[in-house]
C-alpha positions as a printed NumPy array, in Angstrom:
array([[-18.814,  75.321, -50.616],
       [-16.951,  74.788, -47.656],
       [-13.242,  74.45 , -47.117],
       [-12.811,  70.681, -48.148],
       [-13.289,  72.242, -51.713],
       [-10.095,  72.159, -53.224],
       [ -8.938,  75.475, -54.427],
       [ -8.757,  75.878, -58.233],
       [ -5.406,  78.202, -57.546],
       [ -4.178,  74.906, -57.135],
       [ -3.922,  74.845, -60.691],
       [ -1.876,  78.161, -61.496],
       [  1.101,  76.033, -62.246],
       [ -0.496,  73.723, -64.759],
       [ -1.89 ,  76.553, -65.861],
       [  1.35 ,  78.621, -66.065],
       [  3.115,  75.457, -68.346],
       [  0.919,  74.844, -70.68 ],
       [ -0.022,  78.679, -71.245],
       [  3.452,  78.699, -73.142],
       [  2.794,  75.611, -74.908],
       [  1.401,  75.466, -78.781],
       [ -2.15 ,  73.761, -79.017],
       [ -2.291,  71.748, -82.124],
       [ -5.737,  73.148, -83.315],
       [ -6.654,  70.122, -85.331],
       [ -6.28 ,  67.566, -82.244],
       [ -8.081,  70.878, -79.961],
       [-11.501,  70.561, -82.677],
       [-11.204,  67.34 , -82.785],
       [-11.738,  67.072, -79.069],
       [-13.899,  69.672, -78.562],
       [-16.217,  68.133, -81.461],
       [-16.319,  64.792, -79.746],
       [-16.617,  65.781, -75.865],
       [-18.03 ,  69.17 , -75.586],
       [-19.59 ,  70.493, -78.861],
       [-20.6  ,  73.734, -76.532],
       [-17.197,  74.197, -74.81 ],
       [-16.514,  78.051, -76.124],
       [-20.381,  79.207, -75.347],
       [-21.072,  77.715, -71.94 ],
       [-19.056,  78.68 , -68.373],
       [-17.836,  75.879, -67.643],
       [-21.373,  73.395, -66.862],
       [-24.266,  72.102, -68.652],
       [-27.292,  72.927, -67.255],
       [-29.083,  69.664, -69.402],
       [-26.095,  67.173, -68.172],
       [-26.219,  68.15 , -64.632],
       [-29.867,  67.864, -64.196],
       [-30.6  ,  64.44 , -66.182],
       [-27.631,  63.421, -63.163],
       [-29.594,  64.649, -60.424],
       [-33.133,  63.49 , -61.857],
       [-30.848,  60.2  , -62.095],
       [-29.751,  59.833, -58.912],
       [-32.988,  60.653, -57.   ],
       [-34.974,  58.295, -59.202],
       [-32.283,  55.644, -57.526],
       [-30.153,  55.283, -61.135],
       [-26.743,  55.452, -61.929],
       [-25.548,  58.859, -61.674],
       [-24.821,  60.506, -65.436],
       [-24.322,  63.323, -67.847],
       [-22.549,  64.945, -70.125],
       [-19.528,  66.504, -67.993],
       [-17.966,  69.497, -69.799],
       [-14.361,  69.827, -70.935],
       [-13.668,  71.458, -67.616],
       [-15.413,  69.471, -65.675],
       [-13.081,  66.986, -67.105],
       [-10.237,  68.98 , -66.168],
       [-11.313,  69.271, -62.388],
       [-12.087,  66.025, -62.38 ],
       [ -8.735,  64.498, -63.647],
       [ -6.655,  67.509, -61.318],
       [ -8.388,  68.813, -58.599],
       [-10.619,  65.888, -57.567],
       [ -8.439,  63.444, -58.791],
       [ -8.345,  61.526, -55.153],
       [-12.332,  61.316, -55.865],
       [-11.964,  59.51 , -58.711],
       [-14.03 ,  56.438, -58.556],
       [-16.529,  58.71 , -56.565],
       [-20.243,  58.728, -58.644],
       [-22.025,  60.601, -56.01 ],
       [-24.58 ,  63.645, -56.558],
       [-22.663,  65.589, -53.902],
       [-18.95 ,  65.152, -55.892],
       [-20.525,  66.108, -59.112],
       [-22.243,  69.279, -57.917],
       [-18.645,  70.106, -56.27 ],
       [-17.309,  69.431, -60.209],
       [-19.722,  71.803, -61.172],
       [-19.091,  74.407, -58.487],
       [-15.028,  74.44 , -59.427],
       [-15.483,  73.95 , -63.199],
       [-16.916,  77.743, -63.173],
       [-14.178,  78.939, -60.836],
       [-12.01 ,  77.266, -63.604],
       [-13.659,  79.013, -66.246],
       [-13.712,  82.277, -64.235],
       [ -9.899,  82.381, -63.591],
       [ -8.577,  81.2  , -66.898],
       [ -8.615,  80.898, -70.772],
       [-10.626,  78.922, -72.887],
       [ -7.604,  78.282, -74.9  ],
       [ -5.401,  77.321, -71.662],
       [ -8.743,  74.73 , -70.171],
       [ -8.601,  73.009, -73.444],
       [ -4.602,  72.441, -73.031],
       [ -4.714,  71.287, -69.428],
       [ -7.142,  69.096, -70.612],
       [ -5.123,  67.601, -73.263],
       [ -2.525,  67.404, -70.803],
       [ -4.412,  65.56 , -68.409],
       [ -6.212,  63.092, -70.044],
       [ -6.033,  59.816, -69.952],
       [ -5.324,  57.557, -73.093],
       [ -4.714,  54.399, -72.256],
       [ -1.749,  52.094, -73.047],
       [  0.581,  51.334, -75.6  ],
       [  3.361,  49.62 , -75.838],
       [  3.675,  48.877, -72.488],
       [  3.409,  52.293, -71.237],
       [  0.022,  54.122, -69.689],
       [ -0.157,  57.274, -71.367],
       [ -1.25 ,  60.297, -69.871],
       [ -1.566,  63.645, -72.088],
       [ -1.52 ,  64.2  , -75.559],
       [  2.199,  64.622, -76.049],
       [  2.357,  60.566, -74.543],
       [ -0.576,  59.417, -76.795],
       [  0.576,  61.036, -80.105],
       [  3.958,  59.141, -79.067],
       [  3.025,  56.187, -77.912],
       [ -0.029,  55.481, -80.238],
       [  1.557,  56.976, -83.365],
       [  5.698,  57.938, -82.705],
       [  5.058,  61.478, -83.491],
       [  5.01 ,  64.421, -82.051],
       [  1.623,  66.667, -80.771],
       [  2.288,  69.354, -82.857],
       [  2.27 ,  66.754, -86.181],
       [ -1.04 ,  65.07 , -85.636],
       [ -3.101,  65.219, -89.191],
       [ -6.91 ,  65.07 , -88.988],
       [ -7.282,  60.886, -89.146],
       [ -4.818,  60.61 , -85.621],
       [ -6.433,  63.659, -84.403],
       [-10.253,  62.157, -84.865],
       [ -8.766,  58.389, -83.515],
       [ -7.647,  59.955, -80.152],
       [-10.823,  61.812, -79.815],
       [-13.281,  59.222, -79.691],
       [-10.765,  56.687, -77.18 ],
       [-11.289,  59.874, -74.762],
       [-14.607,  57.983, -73.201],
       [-13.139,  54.464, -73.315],
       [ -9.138,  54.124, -73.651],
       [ -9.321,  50.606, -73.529],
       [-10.921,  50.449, -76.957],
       [ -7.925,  51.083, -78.368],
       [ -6.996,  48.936, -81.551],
       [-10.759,  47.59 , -82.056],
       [-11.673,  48.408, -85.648],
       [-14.842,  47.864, -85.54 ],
       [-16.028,  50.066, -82.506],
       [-13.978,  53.078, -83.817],
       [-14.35 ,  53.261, -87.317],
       [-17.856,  53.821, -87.28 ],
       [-17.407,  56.696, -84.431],
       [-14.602,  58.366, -86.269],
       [-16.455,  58.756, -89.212],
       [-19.712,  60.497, -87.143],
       [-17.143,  62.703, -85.825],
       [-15.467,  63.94 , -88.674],
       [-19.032,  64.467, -90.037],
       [-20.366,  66.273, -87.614],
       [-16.879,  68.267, -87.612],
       [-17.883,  69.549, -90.874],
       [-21.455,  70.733, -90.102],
       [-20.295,  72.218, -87.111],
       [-17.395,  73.796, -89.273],
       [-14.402,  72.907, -87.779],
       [-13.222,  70.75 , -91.046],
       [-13.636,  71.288, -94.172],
       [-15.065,  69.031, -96.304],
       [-12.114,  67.974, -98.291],
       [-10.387,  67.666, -95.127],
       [-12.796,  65.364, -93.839],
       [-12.999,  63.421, -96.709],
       [ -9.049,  62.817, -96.775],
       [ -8.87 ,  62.043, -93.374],
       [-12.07 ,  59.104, -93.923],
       [ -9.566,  57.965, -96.414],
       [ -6.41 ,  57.73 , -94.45 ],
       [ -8.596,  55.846, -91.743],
       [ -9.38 ,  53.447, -94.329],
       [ -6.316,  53.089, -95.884],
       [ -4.673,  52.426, -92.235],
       [ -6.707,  50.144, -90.953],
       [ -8.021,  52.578, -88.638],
       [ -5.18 ,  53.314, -86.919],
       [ -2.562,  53.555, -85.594],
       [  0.175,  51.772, -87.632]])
């Protein structure tokens, strides 16, 4: 890669602040669950994801697939200035940094700069960025006390924040989630369940 590359030590400081910072483990599964099922057995790419995008873009399609939690992360940090960039070249330089990324730091400290990157729409006025500013602004609580219901809601707005509020696009993707949460085991059963009822009993959320 040449020197246009950003340099992932770029991100020591991000890095540095949320390394001290508590993950909420309930709102880390649910994320991992919905956008990156594999993220604590692969090295930062999928090898299926970034070849249906290549055998996408040659055959003169849109240019897609499954981008990894970290390739998230470089995306939303260091390529953040190639945002509305879909070319083969920018997501092979994704790629490239995401395993840098994985190279120089934690799984535990990715998933966190994640959460604190991420985009999640608006509320109340106010675009929210992270999940300290969507656990406030979509549910006037803290990180630290999302239950498994707001956890599961903020998951499946990761792909499309503007879908916020519509009932009937996220109940039914909620509910796969926290399903698939239990066979993958990262929620019980009766966790699950509870949660499925909270949803219900909320109107989907948020309040």
């Amino acid at each position: 890669m040449n020197s246009l590359v950003p340099d992932v030590r770029s991100l020591d400081a991000l890095m540095r602040r949320v390394h001290v910072q508590a993950l909420n483990p309930v709102l880390g599964q649910a994320v991992v669950q919905h956008e990156d099922r594999r993220f604590y057995q692969h090295g930062g790419i999928d090898l299926t994801g970034l070849l249906r995008a290549g055998w996408s873009s040659a055959s003169g399609g849109p240019l897609e697939g499954g981008s990894t939690l970290t390739q998230q992360l470089v995306k939303n940090t260091l390529l953040a200035d190639q945002h509305g960039a879909r070319t083969l070249k920018r997501k092979l330089q994704e790629a490239w940094l995401a395993q840098q990324v994985e190279r120089r730091y934690s799984k535990t400290d990715i998933l966190k700069a994640y959460l604190a990157t991420a985009y999640w729409g608006a509320a109340n006025g106010q675009q929210l960025t992270g999940s300290a500013q969507a656990a406030r602004g979509y549910f006037r609580v803290s990180q630290s006390r999302l239950d498994l219901a707001q956890s599961a809601y903020l998951a499946v707005l990761l792909p499309s924040p503007a879908r916020a509020g519509q009932t009937h696009f996220l109940r039914p993707l909620i509910r796969l989630l926290l399903s698939q949460m239990v066979t993958d085991g990262r929620a019980s059963r009766r966790a699950a369940d509870q949660a499925w009822q909270d949803i219900l009993r909320r109107g989907a959320l948020p309040s």
